[in-house]
N, C-alpha and C positions, 0 to 999 in steps of 0.2 A: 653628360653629353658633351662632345667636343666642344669648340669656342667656334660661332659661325655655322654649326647644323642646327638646318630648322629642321622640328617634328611634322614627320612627314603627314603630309595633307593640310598644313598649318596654313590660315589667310596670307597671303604678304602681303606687305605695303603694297598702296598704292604709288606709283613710278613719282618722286615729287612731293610725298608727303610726310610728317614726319613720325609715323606710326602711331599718330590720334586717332580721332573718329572715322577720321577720312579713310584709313584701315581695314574698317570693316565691309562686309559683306551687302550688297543693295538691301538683300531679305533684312537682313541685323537692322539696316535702318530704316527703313520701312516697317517694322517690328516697333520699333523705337518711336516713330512720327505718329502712330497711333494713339498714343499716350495725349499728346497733345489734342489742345481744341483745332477740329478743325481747319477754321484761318489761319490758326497761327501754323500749322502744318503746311496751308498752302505758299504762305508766304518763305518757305525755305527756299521755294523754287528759284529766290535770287543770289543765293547764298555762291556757287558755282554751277557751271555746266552740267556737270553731274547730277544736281541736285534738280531740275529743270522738272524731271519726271518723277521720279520717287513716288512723291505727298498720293498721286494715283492711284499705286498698289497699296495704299498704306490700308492694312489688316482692320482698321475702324475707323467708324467715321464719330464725330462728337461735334454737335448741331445746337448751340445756343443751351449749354449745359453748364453756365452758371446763374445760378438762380437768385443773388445778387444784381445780375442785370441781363435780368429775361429781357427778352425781343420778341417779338409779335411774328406770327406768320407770315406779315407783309413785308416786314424788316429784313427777312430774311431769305425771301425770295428769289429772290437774285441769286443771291449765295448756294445756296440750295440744289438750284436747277443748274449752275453750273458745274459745280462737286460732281452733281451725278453724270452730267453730258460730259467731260470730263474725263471719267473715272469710265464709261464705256461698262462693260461688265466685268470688270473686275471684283473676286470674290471679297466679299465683306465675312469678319467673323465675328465683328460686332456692330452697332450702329444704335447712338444714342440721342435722341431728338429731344429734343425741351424748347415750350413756346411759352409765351406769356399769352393769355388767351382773350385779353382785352385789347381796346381796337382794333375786332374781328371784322374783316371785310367777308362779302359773299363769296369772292374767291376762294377765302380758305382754306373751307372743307375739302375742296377739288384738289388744290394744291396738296394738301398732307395726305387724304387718299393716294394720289399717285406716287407720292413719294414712297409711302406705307409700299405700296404694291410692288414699287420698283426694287425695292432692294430684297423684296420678297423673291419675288421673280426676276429679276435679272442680275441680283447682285449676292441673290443665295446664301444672304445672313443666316449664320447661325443664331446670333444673340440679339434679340430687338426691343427699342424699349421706346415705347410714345411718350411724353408725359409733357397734358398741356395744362398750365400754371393756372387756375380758374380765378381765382379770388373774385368767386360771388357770378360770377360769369356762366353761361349756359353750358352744358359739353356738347365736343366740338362730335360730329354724328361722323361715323367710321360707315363705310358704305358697307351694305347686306348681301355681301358676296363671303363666299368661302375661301379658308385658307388655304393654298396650298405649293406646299415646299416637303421637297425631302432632306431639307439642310437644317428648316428653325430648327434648335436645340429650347428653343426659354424666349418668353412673350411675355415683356411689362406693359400695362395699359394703366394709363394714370390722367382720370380728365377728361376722359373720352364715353362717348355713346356706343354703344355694340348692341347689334343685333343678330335674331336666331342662327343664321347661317355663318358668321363669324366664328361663333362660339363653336361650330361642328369641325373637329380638329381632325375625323377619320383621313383625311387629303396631309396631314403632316405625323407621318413615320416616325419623326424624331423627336418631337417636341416632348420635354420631359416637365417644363416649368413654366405654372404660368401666374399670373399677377392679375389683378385686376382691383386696381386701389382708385377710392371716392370716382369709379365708374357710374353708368344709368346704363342698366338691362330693363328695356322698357317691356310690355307687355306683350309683343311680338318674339319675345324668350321665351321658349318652351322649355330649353336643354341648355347642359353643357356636354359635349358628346368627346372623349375622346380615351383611347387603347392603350396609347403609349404617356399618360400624362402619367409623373411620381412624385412632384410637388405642386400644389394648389395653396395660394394664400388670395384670401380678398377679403377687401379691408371697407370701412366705411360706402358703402355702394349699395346702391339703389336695387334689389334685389326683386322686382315683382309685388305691384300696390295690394294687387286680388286675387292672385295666385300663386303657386310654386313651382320654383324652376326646378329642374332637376338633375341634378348631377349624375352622370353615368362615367367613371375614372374606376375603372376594375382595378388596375394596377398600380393605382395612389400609394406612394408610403409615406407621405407626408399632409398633412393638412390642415391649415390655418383658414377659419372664420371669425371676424371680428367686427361691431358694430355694422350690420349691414341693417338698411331699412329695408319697410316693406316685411311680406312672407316667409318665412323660414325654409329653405331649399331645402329639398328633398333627395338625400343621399341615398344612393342606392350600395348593393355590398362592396366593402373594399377589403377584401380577403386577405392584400399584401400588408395592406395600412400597420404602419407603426408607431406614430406618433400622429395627436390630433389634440388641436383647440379650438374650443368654439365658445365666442364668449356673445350672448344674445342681450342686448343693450335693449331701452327704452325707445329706439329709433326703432325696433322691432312694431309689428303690428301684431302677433300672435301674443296678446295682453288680455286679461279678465281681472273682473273685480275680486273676482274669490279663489285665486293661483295658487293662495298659499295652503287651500285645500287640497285634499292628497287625490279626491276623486273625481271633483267636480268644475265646473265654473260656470256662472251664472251669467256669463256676458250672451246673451241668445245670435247676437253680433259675430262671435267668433266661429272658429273653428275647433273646438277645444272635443266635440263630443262627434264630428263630422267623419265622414267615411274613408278617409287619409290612415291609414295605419300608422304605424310607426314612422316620424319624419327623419329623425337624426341618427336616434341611437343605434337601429340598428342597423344602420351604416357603417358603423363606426366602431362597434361592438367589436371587433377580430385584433383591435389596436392594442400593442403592449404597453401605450404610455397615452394617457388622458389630460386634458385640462378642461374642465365644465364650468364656464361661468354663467350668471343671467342675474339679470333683473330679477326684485321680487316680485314682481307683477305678470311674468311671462308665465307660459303655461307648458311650453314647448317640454322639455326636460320631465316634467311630471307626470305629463299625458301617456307621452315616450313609454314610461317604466309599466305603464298596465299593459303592454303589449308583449313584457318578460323577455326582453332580451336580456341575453349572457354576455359578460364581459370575461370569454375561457382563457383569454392570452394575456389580460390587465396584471401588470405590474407595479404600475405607478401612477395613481390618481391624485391629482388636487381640484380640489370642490372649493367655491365662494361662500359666502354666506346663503345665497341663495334654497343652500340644499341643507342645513341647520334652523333656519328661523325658531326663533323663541320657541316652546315647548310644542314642537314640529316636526319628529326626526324620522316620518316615514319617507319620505325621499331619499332618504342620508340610507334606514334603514336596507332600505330594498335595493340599491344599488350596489351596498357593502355584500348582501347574501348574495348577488350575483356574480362575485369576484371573486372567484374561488382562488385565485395564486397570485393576488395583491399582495404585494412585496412592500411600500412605500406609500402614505397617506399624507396628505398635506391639505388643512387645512388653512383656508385667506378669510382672515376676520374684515378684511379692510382693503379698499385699493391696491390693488397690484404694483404702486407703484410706491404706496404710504407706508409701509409695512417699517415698525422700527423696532420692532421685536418677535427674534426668532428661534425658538425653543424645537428643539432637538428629541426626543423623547424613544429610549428604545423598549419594545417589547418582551417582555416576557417568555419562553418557551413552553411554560405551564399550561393544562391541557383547557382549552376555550370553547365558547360556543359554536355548534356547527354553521350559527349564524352570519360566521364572519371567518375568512381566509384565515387557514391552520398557517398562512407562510406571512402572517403580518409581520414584518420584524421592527418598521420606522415610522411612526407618527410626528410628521412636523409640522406646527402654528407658524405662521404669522401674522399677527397682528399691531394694533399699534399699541397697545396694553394689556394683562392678564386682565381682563373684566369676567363677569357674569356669564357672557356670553360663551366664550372659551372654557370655564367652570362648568357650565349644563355641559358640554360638548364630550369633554372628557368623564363625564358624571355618566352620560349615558353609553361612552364605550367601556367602560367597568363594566354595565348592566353584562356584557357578554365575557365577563371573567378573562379582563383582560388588566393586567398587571404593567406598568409601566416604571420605566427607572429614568432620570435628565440625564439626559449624554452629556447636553449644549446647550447653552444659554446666549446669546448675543446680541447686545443693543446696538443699534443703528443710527448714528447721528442723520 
């Protein structure tokens, strides 16, 4: 290119600057002020003339998001209501709020509802994330109105109370992600309703003391369940589903004294033998990649399997101890005969997090029991030692004339 031809359509300088920041394009830097907290975004505004209006359009807002030095709702009040009077309706494409949830005045609620709603509705976030800091503190109650936007894309709730008509998503077209971590879905939860939802994760949260909720997510491909109190939610089909964990903790109420029986349980207390068909599995059954955890005491998973659901699309399962217990393996049994094109087996002797030995093991191509997937080809342990336990295990998948060679061996500091 000659000396002094600029590529056509190229930014120029601004008239007076010397081809830094100041260079760019309003969008570029309002693009850029997002990045930033909030305040310190608003405060560019002194920086030059230019810079006066910017922090306004700026593409996200980030609202007391370090969590080093959470601020309370009242702290932040001010701040808050003027960002958005302010900002007018300019479109948001993200919006990240973090409170510290102790000294909660009665104001609160009211305050973070309208905020919630406002940037719903008048500022057309695509990405939103609540998350009120609790330590030991109540959650803070999300008012029992519906959502709706054709912009959310993905909805984090963290700390918060949600009720029935929250959860009903059919008013948002786009929302494809949603969150709902150390939440309370009180008994006024019947449902999670939504068409367009393809990732669901919820974590430690209050799921329903005496009943079950029930998930309705047709087009789920993802799905994460993790230490949730309360009742075991009830999934209905997800036909798209590809990947799914559910790991059912002692926080769970679906527990009996006698779980680790294949048929029964004697807690007369539970739900174990009650008129609820299949709660989980077969929801979940169409999924090509599985994680099944529980407690030995739960019943959920075992109850599940007398209902015979298939796992036709399972490729890749890993099971806890839960579904081995000492000389136990009809759980283990009956979920392998139903996994006709399991590709990949992984057994967790141990905490998912303790694991400091991981053994590799590949299958044989020699002709097996009809018992068990003709397409097994990888069995992997981890545990934190070769014990007894991992010995039964691999003792009773021989029983199906299955042959194994060590690929891989690997200790774990």
């Amino acid at each position: 290119m000659p000396p002094g031809e600029n590529v056509k359509g190229a930014v120029q300088p601004v008239a007076g600057s010397s081809g830094g920041i100041e260079s760019l394009p309003d969008g570029v830097l309002q693009h850029i002020l997002g990045f930033l907290p909030s305040p310190e975004a608003v405060r560019t505004c002194v920086l030059a003339q230019r810079w006066r209006h910017l922090w306004k359009a700026a593409p996200c807002l980030r609202v007391g998001c370090d969590l080093d030095q959470s601020e309370s709702v009242e702290e932040l009040r001010s701040l808050v209501n003027h960002l958005l009077l302010l900002r007018g309706g300019s479109p948001l494409e993200a919006c990240y709020f973090t409170f510290y949830a102790g000294r909660r005045s009665h104001d609160d609620v009211s305050h973070v509802n309208l905020w919630f709603r406002h940037v719903v509705q008048m500022c057309k976030v695509r990405v939103l994330t609540l998350f009120m800091f609790l330590l030991g503190e109540p959650w803070l109650e999300l008012d029992n109105l519906p959502v709706i936007s054709q912009h959310l894309r993905s909805l984090k709730l963290i700390g918060v109370q949600v009720h029935n008509s929250l959860l009903n998503f059919s008013s948002c077209p786009a929302l494809e992600h949603l969150e709902l971590s150390c939440c309370e879905l009180p008994p006024s939860v019947k449902e999670i309703v939504s068409e367009s939802l393809k990732h669901i994760i919820v974590i430690a949260s209050m799921c329903g003391w005496d009943s079950r909720i029930r998930i309705y997510t047709p087009n789920l491909v993802s799905l994460h369940l993790e230490n949730f109190q309360g009742r075991t939610p009830i999934l209905e089909r997800m036909p798209s589903l590809l990947k799914a964990s559910v790991e059912i903790t002692i926080q769970c109420r679906d527990r009996c004294t006698n779980a680790n029986y294949f048929w029964t349980c004697d807690n007369s207390g539970s739900t174990a033998n009650g008129s609820i068909n299949c709660v989980l599995l077969r929801g979940i059954s169409e999924a090509k990649s599985l994680a099944l955890r529980s407690a030995s005491n739960m019943f959920i998973f075992k109850r599940d399997l007398r209902w015979g659901p298939m796992f036709t699309n399972l490729k890749t399962l890993l099971l806890n101890g839960y579904w081995y217990v000492p000389d136990d393996f009809h759980a283990l049994a009956r979920i392998l005969e139903r996994s006709p094109v399991l590709k990949k087996l992984t057994f967790e002797f141990c905490n998912k997090w303790c694991h400091k030995v991981e053994m590799k093991l590949c299958v044989s191509s020699m002709k097996r029991s009809a018992a068990i997937s003709e397409h097994l080809e990888i069995v992997e342990i981890k545990c934190e030692v070769v014990d007894d336990r991992v010995l039964k295990v691999m003792k009773f998948l021989c029983a199906f004339n299955i042959c194994f060679s060590l690929d891989k061996m690997e200790t774990l500091e």
